[in-house]
VOLO-39974 format. One record per residue (C-alpha): chain; residue number from 1; x, y, z. Coordinates in nm, 3 decimals. Each point is the difference from the previous one (the first is absolute). Example, Ala and Ser with C-alpha at 12.3 -4.5 7.8 and 13.67 -1.06 7.14 Angstrom:
<site><cadena>A</cadena><num>1</num><u>1.230</u><v>-0.450</v><w>0.780</w></site>
<site><cadena>A</cadena><num>2</num><u>0.137</u><v>0.344</v><w>-0.066</w></site>
//
This chain:
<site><cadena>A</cadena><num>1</num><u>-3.079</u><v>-2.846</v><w>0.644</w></site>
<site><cadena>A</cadena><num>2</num><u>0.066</u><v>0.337</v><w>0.039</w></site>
<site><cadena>A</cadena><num>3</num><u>0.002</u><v>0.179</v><w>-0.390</w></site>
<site><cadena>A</cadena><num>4</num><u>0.196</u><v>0.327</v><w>0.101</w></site>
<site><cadena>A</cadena><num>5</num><u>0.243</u><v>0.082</v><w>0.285</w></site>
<site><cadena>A</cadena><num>6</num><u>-0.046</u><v>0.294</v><w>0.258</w></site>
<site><cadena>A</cadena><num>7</num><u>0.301</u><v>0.185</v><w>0.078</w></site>
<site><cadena>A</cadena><num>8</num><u>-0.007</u><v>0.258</v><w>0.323</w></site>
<site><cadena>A</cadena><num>9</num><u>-0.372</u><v>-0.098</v><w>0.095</w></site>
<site><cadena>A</cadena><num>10</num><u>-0.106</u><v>0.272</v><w>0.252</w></site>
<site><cadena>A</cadena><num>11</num><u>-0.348</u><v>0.146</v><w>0.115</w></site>
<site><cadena>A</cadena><num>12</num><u>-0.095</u><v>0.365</v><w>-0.044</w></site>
<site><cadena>A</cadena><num>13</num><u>-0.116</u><v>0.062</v><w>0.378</w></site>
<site><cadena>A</cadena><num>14</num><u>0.375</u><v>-0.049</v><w>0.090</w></site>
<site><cadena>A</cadena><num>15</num><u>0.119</u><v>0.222</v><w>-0.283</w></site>
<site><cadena>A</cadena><num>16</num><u>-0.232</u><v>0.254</v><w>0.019</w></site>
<site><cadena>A</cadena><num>17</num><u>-0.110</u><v>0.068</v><w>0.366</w></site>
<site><cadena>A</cadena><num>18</num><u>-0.151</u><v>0.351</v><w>-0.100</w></site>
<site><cadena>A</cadena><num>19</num><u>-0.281</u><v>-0.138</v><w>-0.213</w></site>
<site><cadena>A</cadena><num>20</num><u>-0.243</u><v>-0.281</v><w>0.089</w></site>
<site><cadena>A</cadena><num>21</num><u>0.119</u><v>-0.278</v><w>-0.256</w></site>
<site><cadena>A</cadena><num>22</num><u>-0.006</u><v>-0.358</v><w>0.078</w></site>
<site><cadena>A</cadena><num>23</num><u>0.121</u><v>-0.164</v><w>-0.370</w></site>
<site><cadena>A</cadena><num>24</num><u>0.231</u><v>-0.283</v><w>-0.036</w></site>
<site><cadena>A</cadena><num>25</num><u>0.292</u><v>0.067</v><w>-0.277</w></site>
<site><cadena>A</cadena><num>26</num><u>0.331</u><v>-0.042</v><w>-0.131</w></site>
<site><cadena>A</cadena><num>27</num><u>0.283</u><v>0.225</v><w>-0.167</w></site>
<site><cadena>A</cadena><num>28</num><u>0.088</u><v>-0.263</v><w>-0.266</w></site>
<site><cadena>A</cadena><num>29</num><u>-0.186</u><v>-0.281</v><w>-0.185</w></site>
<site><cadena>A</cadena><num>30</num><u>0.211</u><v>-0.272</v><w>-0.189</w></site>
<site><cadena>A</cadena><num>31</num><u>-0.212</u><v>-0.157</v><w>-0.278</w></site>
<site><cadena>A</cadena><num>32</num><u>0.177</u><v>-0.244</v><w>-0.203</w></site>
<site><cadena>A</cadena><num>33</num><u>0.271</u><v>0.190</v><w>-0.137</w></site>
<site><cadena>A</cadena><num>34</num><u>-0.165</u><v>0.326</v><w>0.051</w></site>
<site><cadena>A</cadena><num>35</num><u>0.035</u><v>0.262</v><w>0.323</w></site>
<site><cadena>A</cadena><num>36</num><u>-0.247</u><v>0.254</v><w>0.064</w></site>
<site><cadena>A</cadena><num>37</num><u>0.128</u><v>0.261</v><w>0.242</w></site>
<site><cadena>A</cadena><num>38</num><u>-0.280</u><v>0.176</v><w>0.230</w></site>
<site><cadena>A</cadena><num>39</num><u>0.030</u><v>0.415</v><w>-0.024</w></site>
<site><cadena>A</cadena><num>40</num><u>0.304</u><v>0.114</v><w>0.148</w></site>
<site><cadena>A</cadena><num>41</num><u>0.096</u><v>0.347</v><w>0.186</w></site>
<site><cadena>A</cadena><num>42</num><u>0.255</u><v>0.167</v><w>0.203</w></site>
<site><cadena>A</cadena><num>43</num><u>-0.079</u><v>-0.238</v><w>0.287</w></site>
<site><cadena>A</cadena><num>44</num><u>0.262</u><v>-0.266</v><w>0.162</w></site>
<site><cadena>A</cadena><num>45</num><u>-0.110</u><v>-0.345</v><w>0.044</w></site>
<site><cadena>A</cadena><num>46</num><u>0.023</u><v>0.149</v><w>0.394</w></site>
<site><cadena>A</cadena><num>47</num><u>-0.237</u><v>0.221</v><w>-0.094</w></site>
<site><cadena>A</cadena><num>48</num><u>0.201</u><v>0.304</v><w>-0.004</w></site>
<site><cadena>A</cadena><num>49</num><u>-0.062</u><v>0.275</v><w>-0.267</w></site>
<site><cadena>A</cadena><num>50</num><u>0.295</u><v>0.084</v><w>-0.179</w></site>
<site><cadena>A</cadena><num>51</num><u>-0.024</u><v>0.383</v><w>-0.159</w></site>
<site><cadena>A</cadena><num>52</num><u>-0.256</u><v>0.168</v><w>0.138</w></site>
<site><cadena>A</cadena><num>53</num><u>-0.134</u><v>0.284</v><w>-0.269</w></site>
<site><cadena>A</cadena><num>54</num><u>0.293</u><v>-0.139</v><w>-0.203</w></site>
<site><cadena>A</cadena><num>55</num><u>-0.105</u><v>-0.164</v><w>-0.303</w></site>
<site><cadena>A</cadena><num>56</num><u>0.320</u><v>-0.142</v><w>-0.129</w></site>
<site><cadena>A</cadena><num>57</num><u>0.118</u><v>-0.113</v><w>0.347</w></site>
<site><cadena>A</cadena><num>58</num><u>-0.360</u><v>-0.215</v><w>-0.006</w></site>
<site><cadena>A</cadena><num>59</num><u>0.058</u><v>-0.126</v><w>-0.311</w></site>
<site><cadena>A</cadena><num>60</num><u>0.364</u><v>-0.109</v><w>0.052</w></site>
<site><cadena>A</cadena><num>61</num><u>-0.158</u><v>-0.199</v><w>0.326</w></site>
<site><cadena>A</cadena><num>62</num><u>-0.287</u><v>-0.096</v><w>-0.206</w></site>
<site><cadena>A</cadena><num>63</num><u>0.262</u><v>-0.187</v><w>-0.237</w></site>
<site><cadena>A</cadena><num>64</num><u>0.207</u><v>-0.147</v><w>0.269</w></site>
<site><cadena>A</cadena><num>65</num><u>-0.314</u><v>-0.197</v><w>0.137</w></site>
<site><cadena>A</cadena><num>66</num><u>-0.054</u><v>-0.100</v><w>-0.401</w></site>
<site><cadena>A</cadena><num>67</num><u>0.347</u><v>-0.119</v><w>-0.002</w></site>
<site><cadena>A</cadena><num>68</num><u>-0.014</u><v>-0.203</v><w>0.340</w></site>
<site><cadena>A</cadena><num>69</num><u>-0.379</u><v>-0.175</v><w>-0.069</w></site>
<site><cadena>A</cadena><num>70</num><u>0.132</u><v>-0.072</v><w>-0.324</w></site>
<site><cadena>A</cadena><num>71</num><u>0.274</u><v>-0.190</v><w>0.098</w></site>
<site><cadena>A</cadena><num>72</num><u>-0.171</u><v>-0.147</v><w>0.252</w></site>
<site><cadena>A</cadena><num>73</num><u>-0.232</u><v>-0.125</v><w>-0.261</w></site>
<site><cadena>A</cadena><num>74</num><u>0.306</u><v>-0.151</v><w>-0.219</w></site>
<site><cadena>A</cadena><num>75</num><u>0.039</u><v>0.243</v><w>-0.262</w></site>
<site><cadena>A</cadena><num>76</num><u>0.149</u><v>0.386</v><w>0.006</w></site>
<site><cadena>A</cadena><num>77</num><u>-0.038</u><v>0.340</v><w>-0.138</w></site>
<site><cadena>A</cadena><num>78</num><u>0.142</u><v>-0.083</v><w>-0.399</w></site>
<site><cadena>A</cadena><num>79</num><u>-0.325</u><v>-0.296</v><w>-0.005</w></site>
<site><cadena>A</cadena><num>80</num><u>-0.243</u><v>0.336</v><w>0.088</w></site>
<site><cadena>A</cadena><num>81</num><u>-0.269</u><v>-0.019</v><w>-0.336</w></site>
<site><cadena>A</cadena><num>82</num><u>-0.263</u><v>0.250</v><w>0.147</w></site>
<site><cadena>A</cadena><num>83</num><u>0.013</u><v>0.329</v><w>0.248</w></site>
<site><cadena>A</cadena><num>84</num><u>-0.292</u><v>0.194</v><w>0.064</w></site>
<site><cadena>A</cadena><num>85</num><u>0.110</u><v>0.366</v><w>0.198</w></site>
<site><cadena>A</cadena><num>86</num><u>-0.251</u><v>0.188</v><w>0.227</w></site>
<site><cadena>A</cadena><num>87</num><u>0.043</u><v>0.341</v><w>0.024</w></site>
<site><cadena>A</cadena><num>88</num><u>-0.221</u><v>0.246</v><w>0.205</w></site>
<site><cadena>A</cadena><num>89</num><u>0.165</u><v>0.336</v><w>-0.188</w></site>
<site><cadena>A</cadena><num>90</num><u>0.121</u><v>-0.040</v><w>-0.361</w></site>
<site><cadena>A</cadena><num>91</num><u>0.328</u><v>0.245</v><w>0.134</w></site>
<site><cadena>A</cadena><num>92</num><u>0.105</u><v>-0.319</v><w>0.135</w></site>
<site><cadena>A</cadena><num>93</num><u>0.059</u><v>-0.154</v><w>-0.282</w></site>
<site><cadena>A</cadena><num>94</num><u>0.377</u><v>0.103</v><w>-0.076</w></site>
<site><cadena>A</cadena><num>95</num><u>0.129</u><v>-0.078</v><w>0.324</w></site>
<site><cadena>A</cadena><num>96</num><u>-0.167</u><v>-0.344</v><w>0.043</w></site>
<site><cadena>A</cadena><num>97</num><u>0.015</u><v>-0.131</v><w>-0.373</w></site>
<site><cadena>A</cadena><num>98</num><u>0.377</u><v>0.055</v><w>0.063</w></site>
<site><cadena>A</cadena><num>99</num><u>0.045</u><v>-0.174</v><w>0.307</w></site>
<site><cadena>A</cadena><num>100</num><u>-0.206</u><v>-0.266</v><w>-0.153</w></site>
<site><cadena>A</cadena><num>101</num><u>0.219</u><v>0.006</v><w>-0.339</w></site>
<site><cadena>A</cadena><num>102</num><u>0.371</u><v>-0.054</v><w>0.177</w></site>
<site><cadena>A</cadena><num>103</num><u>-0.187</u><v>-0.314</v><w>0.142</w></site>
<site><cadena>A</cadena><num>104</num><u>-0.097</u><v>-0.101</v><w>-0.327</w></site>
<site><cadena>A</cadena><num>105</num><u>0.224</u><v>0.086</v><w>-0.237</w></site>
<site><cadena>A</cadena><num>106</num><u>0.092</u><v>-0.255</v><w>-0.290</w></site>
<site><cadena>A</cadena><num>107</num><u>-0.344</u><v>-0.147</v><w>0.148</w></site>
<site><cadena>A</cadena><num>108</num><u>-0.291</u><v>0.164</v><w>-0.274</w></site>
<site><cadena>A</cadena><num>109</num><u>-0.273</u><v>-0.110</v><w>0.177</w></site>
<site><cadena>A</cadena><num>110</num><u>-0.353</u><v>0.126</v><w>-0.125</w></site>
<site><cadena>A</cadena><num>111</num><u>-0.082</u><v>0.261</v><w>0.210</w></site>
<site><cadena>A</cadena><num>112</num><u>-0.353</u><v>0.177</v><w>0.108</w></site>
<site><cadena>A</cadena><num>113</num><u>-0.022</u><v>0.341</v><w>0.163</w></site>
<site><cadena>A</cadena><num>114</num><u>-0.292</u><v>0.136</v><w>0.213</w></site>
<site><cadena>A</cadena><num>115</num><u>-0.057</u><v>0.296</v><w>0.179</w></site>
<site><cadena>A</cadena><num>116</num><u>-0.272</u><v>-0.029</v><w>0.246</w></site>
<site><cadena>A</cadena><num>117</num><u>-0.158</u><v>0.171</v><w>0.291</w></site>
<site><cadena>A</cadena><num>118</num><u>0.153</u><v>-0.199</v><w>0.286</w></site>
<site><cadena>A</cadena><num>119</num><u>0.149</u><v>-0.310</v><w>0.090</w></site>
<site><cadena>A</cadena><num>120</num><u>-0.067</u><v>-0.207</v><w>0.341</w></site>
<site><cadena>A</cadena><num>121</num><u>0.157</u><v>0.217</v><w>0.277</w></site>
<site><cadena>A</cadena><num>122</num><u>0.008</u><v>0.366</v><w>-0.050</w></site>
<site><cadena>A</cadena><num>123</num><u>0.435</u><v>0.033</v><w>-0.007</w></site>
<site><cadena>A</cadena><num>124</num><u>0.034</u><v>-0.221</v><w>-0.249</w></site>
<site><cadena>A</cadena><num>125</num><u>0.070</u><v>0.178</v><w>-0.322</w></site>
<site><cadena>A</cadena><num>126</num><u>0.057</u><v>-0.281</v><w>-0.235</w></site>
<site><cadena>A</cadena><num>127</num><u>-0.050</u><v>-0.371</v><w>-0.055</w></site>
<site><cadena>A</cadena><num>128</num><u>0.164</u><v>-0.254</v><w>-0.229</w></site>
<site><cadena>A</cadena><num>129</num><u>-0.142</u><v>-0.350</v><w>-0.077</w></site>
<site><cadena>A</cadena><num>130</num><u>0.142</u><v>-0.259</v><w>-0.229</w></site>
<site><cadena>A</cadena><num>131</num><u>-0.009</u><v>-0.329</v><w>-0.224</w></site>
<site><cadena>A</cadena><num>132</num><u>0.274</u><v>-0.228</v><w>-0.067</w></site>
<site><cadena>A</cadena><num>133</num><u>0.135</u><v>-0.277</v><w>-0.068</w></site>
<site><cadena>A</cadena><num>134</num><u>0.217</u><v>-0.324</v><w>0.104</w></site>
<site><cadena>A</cadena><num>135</num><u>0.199</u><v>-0.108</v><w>-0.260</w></site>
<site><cadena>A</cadena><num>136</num><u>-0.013</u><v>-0.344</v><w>-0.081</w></site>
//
């Protein structure tokens, strides 16, 4: 019996042709009441990248993919206990930390910030991942 559910199961040599991966993942995990929400950018569930060099555009795409898995997971964006934000330039903060907020407010989610050196595919500017919950 199965202790978690996979939601959007997908490998990485579909999703990333330019690199030589092979790795069998998801975007979502249900466990019990609890969703954890893989990294997400300002690519489509196509694969399209929405915003290129445009950090808020990324971010509002990044939180429209949150929304959807979430849902798709039973709960929504008010059950969100947890982000974590990627950054690769700490001027992108503003823009993306206010996308993120409209999608969020009333929510007060704990909330992590990083800036690091680079995220998985070079036009990708910033990356959101999450924690939530179902309610019971």
């Amino acid at each position: 019996m199965p202790t978690h559910t996979r939601i959007r199961m997908f490998n990485t040599q579909e999703t990333y042709p330019n690199q030589s991966l092979d790795n069998d993942l998801c975007q979502a995990v249900r466990a019990g009441n609890t969703v954890y929400v893989r990294g997400q950018v300002g690519t489509d569930f196509d694969g399209n990248l929405i915003g290129l060099g445009d950090p808020r555009a990324q971010a509002e795409q990044a939180m429209k993919n949150v929304k959807q898995l979430l849902e798709e997971a039973g709960s929504d964006l008010s059950h969100i206990v947890k982000t974590t934000t990627y950054l690769i330039d700490p001027r992108y903060r503003e823009p993306v930390y206010q996308e993120v907020g409209k999608w969020l407010k009333g929510v007060f989610p704990i909330s992590t910030g990083l800036v690091v050196s680079a995220l998985g595919q070079p036009q990708w500017l910033m990356e959101i991942d999450v924690i939530a919950v179902i309610p019971e």
